[in-house]
N, C-alpha and C positions, 0 to 999 in steps of 0.2 A: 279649765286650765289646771295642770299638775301643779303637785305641793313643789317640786322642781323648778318646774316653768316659772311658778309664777316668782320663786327666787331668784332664779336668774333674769325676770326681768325687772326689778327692782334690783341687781346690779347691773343694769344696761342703764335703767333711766338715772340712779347713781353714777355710772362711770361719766354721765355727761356733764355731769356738775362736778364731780371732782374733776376733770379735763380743763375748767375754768379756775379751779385754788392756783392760789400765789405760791412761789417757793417758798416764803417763809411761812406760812402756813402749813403747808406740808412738814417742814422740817421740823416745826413745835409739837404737829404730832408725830412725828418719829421719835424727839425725845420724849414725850411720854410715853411711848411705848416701850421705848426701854429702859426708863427707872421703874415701871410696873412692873416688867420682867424680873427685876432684883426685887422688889416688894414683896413679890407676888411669887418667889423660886420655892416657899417650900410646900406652897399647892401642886408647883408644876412638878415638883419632884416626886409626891407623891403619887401624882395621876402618872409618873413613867414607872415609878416601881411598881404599878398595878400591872403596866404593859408588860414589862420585865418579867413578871412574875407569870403573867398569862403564858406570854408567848415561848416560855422556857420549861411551861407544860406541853406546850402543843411541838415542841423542840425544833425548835426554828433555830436554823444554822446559826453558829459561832460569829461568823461575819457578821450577817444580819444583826443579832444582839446588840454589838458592836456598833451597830450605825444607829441603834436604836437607843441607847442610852443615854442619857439628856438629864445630868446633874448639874452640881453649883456652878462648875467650873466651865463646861458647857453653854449654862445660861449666861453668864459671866460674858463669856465670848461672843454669842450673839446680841447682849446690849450692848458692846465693842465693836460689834460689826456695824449698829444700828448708828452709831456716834461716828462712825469711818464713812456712814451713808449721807450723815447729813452736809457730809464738808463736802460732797460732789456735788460738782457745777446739775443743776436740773437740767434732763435732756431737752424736755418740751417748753417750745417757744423761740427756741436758734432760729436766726433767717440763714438759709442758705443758701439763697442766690436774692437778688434784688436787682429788677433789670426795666428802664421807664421804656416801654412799648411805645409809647410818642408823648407828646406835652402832657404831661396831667395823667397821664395814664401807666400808674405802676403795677409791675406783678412782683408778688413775694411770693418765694418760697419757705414754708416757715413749717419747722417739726409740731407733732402732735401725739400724743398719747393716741394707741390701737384703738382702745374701747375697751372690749372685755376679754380677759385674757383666762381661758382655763388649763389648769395645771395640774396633771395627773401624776401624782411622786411616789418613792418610795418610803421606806420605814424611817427618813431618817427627820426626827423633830424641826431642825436644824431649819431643813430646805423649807417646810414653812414658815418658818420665821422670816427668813431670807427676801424667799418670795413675794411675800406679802407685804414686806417693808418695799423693795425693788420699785414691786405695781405702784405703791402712794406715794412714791417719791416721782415716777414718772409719768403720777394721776391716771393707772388704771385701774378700773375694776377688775378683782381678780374672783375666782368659783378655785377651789380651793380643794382638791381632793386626793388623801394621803393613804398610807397605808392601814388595814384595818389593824395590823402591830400596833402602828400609836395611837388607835384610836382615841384613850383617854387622854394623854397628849396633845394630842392634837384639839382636842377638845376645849381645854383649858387654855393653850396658846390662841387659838380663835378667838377665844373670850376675849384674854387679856387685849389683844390688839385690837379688835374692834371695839371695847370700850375706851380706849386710851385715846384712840384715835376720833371718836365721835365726842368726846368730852373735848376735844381740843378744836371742836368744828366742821370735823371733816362729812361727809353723807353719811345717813346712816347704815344706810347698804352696801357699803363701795365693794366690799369683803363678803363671802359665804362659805361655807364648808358643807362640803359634801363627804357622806358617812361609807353608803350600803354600793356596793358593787354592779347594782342597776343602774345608780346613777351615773356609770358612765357612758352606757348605752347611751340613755338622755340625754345626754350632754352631746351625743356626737349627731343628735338630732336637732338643735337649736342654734343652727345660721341666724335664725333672725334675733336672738344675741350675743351671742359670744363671735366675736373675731377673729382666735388666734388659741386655736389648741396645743400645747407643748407637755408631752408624754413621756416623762424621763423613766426606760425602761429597756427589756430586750430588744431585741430587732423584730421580732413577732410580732412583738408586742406593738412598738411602734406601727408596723406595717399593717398590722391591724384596724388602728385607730385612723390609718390614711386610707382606708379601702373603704371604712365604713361610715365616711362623714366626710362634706361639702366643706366644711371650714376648714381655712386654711390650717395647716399643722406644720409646726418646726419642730422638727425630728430628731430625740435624741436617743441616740440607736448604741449599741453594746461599743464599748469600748476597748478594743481589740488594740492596744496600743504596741508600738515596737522598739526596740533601741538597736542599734544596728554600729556595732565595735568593727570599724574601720581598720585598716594595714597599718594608719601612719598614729594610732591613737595610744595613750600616754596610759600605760596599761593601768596605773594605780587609780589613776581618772575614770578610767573606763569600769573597773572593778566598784568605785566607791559609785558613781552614776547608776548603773542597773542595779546594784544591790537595794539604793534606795527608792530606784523605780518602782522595784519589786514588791521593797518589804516596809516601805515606811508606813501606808497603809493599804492591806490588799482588798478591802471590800469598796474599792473605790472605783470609779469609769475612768480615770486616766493612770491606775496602776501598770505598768508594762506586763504582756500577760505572752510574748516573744522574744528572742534573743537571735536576732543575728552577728553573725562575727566571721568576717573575712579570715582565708582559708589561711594564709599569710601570718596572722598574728594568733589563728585558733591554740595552737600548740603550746603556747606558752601562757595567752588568756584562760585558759579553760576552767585548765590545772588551780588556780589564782582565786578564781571567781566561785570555785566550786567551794574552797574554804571558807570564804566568806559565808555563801547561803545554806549550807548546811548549817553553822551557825545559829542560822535564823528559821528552822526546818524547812528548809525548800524543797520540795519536790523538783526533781527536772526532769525533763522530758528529752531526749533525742535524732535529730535523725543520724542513716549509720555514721556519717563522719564526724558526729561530735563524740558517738560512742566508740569510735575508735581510739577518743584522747581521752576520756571520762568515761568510768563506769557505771550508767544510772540507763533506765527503763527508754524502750524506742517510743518516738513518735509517731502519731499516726497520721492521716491527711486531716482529720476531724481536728487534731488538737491545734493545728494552723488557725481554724478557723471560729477559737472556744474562746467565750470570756470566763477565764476562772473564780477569779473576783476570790482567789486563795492564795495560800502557799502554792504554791503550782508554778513550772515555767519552763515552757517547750523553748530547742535550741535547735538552731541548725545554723551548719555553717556552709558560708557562699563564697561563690568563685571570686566577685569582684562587687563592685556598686551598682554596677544595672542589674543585675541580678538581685540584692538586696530590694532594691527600687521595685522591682516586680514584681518580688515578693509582698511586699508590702500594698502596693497596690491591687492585687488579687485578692490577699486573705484579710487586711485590713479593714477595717471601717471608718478610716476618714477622721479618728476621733486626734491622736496624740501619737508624733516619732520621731525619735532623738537618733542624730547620729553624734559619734562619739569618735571624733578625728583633728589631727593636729596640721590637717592642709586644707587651707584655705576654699580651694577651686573645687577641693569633694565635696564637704561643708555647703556648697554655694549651690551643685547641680542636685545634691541628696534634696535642698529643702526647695530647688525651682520642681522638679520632676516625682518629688511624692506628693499626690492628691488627700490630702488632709487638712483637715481646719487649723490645725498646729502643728508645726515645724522647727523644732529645737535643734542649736547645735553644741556640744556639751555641757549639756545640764539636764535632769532629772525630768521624765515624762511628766514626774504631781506639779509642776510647775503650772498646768495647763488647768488655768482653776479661777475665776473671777476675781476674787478675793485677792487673791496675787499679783494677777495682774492689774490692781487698783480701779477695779469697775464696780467694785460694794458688793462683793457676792456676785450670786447669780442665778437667773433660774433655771437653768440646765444647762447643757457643750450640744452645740447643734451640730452636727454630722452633714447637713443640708446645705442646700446653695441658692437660698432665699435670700432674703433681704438682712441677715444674721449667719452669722456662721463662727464657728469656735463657743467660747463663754459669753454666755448671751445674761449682758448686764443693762443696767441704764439704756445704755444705746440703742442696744439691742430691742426696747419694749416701746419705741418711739416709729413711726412713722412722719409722715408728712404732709401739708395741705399749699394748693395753689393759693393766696388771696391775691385780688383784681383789684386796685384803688381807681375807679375815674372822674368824670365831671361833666356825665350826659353824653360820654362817646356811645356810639352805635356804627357797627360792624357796616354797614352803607355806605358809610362814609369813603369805607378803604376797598369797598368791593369796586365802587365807582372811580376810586381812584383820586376823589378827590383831595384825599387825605393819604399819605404814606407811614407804615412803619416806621421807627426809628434804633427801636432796639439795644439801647444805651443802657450800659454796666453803671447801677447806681452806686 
């Protein structure tokens, strides 16, 4: 057996015993987890400024950097996140239906932690943390594998959480980290532990990890987001909304990375919007009719279908709302799209008829983020139409089990007829 395998299955026979911890057990070690984070910040800041340092030899994009940086204030924020996690109700253990099949004979249906959940991320410290809190709050085992940027980061974060967490009782394996770039080969080789692979990356890249492994995968694929400025929309609203779609932070999966805007209100929106983002260096992109109103560089069919994850942001302008609608559904990915209108009924077909995980109507695409929407973080935006879909928090890392209560019934009974269902809502 590999040095691999045989970790990962010492987080399988771990996830099965953590699936049985109490909440408040869990939640004791979440708070230890993060007053060791503050304890423990000027280790971790140091193992980031090695990364910092490394990776700004090897000149890893500006963004990237960016996502990778992981100081006081930072750390701060993730024992804030940890302490926002422990006030969420635990997912595992809800009954969801309770229904007595005849006398004496009850079914529950009652949630459950997956088992073991691997997590392929990028550069950003953050998301392990996150993640790794998520899993033991909803008792799974989690394989744990980040980018090689934070390696020393990530290093150190492993540490802190896995001892915090085992001082406080939890399994000793529940958590593993995986280093080197084969191991994810491996990982996409082990159905018989791991349950639930989750790949926060390109679309390749995702696509990859689903071509080339049995285990289930919820999919988090490039975030292609849109905002789409309507005829009836409140131009200062609309101006302030994309701007901060765009620029508030662009190396993000739910940054808006298109602009649509109704042909109607382009003439006057353009001109408006354009002050703003030069402001803030935006590149824009065009097709001809927006560069008929604004002077900046043409579109091409490729930038429809780009995540910039930059200053960068292609515009075109549409005849009407199905047309926007269309758009969005062909070059989209399903991730994050805001319409930006002051009627009602547009507002209503924009977000029935766009096939997306989220569907905003005047407010800012970053909205689309677990944390925000009060799920404790998250461990990626699923793109997919599995059992999760949007920001996949808490809820999202829970599944479900049948139990059968009886008192010596035997299926004979009812074949024969001696006996009838009853099927009564407990």
């Amino acid at each position: 057996m590999s040095t691999i395998e045989e970790l990962a299955r010492r987080v399988k026979d771990s996830s099965i015993r953590l699936a049985a911890v109490g909440t408040e057990a869990k939640n004791k070690a979440l708070a230890r987890i993060a007053s060791s984070l503050i304890e423990r910040k000027k280790e971790i800041i140091q193992a980031n400024e090695e990364d910092l340092r490394r990776s700004k030899l090897e000149n890893l994009p500006m963004p990237l950097l960016e996502r990778l940086s992981f100081g006081a204030e930072a750390i701060a924020d993730a024992a804030d996140g940890i302490n926002d996690l422990i006030k969420l109700e635990d997912p595992a253990g809800k009954t969801l239906l309770a229904t007595e099949l005849d006398d004496g004979l009850e079914l529950y249906k009652v949630t459950c932690p997956i088992g073991v959940i691997g997590v392929i991320f990028e550069s950003r410290p953050d998301a392990l943390v996150q993640i790794a809190t998520l899993c033991l709050k909803s008792g799974n085992g989690v394989l744990l594998k980040g980018g090689s940027e934070a390696m020393e980061t990530n290093r150190i974060l492993a540490e802190i959480i896995r001892e915090a967490a085992t001082k406080s009782g939890m399994p000793e394996h529940w958590a593993a980290l995986l280093e080197t770039r084969s191991d994810v080969n491996d990982m996409l080789k082990m159905d018989d532990y791991i349950d639930l692979i989750i790949p926060r990356g390109s679309n390749d890249f995702v696509r990859y990890i689903m071509d080339n492994s049995r285990i289930a995968v919820l999919g988090h694929a490039d975030g292609i987001c849109h905002c789409y400025v309507d005829e009836n929309a409140d131009l200062d609203m609309a101006v302030d909304i994309v701007t901060d779609s765009k620029t508030q932070y662009v190396a993000v999966c739910n940054a808006a990375e298109t602009l649509l805007v109704h042909e109607k209100i382009a003439p006057r929106f353009l001109p408006e919007l354009r002050k703003q983002l030069e402001k803030k260096n935006v590149e824009m992109l065009g097709c001809p009719r927006t560069r008929e109103l604004i002077s900046i560089d043409p579109a091409t069919d490729d930038d429809w279908k780009t995540e910039y994850l930059d200053y960068k942001l292609s515009i075109k302008v549409v005849a009407d709302l199905d047309e926007a609608i269309d758009h969005i559904n062909r070059f989209g990915s399903g991730h994050t799209d805001s319409i930006i209108t002051a009627d009602k009924q547009v507002a209503v077909r924009f977000m029935d008829y766009v096939d997306s995980g989220n569907v905003f109507w005047n407010c800012s695409t970053r909205f689309s983020d677990g944390f925000r929407f009060g799920f404790g973080a998250e461990v990626g935006i699923s793109t997919g139409k599995i059992h999760a879909r949007g920001p996949v928090g808490l809820e999202g890392l829970v599944i479900y089990k049948y139990k059968l209560l009886g008192n010596g019934h035997i299926v004979e009974d009812y074949a024969s007829h001696s006996k009838t269902f009853k099927h009564r809502k407990l």
